[in-house]
C-alpha positions in Angstrom: 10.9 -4.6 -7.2 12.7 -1.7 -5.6 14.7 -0.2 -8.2 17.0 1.6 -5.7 18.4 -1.6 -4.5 18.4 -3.1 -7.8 20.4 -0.4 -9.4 22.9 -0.6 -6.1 23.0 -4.4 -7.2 23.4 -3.9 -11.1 26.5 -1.5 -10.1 27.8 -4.3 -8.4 26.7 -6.7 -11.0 28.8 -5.2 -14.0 31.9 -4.7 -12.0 31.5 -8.2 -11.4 30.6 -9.4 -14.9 32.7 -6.8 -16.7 30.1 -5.5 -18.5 26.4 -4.2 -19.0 24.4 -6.3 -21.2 20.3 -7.3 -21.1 21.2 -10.8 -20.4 22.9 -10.0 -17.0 20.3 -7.9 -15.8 17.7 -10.0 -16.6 19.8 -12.6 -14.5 19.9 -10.3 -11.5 15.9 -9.4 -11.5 15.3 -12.9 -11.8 17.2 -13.8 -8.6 15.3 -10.5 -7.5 12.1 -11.6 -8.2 12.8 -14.9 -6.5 14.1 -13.1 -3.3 10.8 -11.5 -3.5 8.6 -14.8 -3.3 10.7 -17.5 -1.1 13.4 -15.3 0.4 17.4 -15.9 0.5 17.4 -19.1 -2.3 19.4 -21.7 -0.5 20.1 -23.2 -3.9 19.9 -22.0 -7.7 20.0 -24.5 -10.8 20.4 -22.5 -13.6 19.0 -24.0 -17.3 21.0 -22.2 -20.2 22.9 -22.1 -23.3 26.1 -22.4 -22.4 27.9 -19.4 -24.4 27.6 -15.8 -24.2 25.0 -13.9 -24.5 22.8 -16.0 -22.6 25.3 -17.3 -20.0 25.2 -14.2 -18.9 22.1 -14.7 -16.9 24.3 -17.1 -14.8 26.5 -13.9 -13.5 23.5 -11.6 -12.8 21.3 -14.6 -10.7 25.1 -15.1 -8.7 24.8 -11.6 -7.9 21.1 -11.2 -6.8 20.8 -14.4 -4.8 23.9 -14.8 -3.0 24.2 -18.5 -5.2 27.3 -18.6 -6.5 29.4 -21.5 -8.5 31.9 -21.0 -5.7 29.7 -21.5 -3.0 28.3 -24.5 -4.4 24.8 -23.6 -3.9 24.6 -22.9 -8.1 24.4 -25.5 -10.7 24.5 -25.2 -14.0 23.1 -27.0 -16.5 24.1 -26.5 -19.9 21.2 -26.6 -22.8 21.3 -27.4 -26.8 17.6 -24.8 -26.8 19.7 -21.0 -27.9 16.2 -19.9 -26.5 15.7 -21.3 -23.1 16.5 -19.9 -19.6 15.0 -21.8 -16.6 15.9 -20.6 -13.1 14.5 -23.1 -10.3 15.6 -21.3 -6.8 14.6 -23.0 -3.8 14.8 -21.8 -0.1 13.0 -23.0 3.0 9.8 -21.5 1.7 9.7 -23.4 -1.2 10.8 -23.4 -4.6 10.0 -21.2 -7.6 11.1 -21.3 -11.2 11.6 -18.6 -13.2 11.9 -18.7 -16.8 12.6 -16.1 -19.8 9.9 -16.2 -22.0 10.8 -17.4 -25.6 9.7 -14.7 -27.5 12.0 -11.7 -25.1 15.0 -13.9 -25.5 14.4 -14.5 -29.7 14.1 -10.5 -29.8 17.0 -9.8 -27.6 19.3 -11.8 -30.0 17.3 -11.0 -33.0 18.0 -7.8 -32.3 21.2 -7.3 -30.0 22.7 -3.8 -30.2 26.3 -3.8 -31.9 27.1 -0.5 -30.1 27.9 -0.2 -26.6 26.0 2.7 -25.5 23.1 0.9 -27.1 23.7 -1.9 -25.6 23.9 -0.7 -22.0 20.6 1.8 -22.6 18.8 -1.6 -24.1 20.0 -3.5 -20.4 18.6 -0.5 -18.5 15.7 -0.2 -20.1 14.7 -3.6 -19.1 15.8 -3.0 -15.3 12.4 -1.6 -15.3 10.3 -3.7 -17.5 7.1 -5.4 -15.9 8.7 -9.1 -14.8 5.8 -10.6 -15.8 6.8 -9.4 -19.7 9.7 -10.7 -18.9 9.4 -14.1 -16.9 7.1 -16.9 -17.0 6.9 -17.5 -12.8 6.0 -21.0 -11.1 5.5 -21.4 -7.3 5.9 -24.7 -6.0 6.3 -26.9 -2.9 9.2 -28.7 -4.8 9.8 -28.4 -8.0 12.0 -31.6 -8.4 15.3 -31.0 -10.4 14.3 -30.1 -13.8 15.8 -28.3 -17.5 13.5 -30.5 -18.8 
């Protein structure tokens, strides 16, 4: 990942969002890590809780892949599982789904900052992270439609 543009994009990110937070960056280097691997996603579903904290992910993948609920190229599907986010972006190249793994998500809200300025060091800290500590990544053909 090129951590220049990503930090360009996370500036743009929180103006957008309204805040940092680890659940909106790890939204925009999943739709960076998909950029990566099939290009410009034409579509995005996105699989997730829907409250905050982990709706967030929704703003930062809007951000990073161009997807937006506007444009109607972003679904979302809401999710009972508190511990699932699953990312399928597909492009002409293919498809590719991206998912947090369980155990990053349980510590993030095991253990969420209550200050601000912890907060936002926590959500840059993992602007860096490996993505593969991160992200569980499947490359596909087609991947179907799926939260399941």
């Amino acid at each position: 990942m090129e951590l220049v543009r990503a930090k360009e994009l996370l500036s743009f990110a929180v103006r957008f969002h309204g805040h940092l937070g680890p659940f909106l960056v790890l939204g925009l280097r999943a739709g960076l890590t998909a950029r990566r691997l099939i290009g410009a996603p034409s579509s995005v579903e996105v699989c997730v809780f829907p409250r905050p904290p982990l709706s967030c992910v929704i703003d930062g993948v809007q951000v990073s892949s161009g997807c937006t609920l506007g444009n109607g190229r972003l679904t979302v599907n809401p999710t009972d599982d508190k511990l699932k986010v699953k990312l399928v972006f597909r492009s002409e190249k293919g498809a590719v789904m991206v998912s947090l793994v369980r155990d990053v998500v349980e510590s993030l809200l095991s253990k969420m900052p209550a200050k601000k300025e912890e907060l936002e060091e926590y959500a840059m800290s993992l602007l860096g992270e490996d993505e593969q500590c991160l992200f569980l990544i499947e490359m596909r053909k087609d991947l179907g439609t799926s939260c399941s």
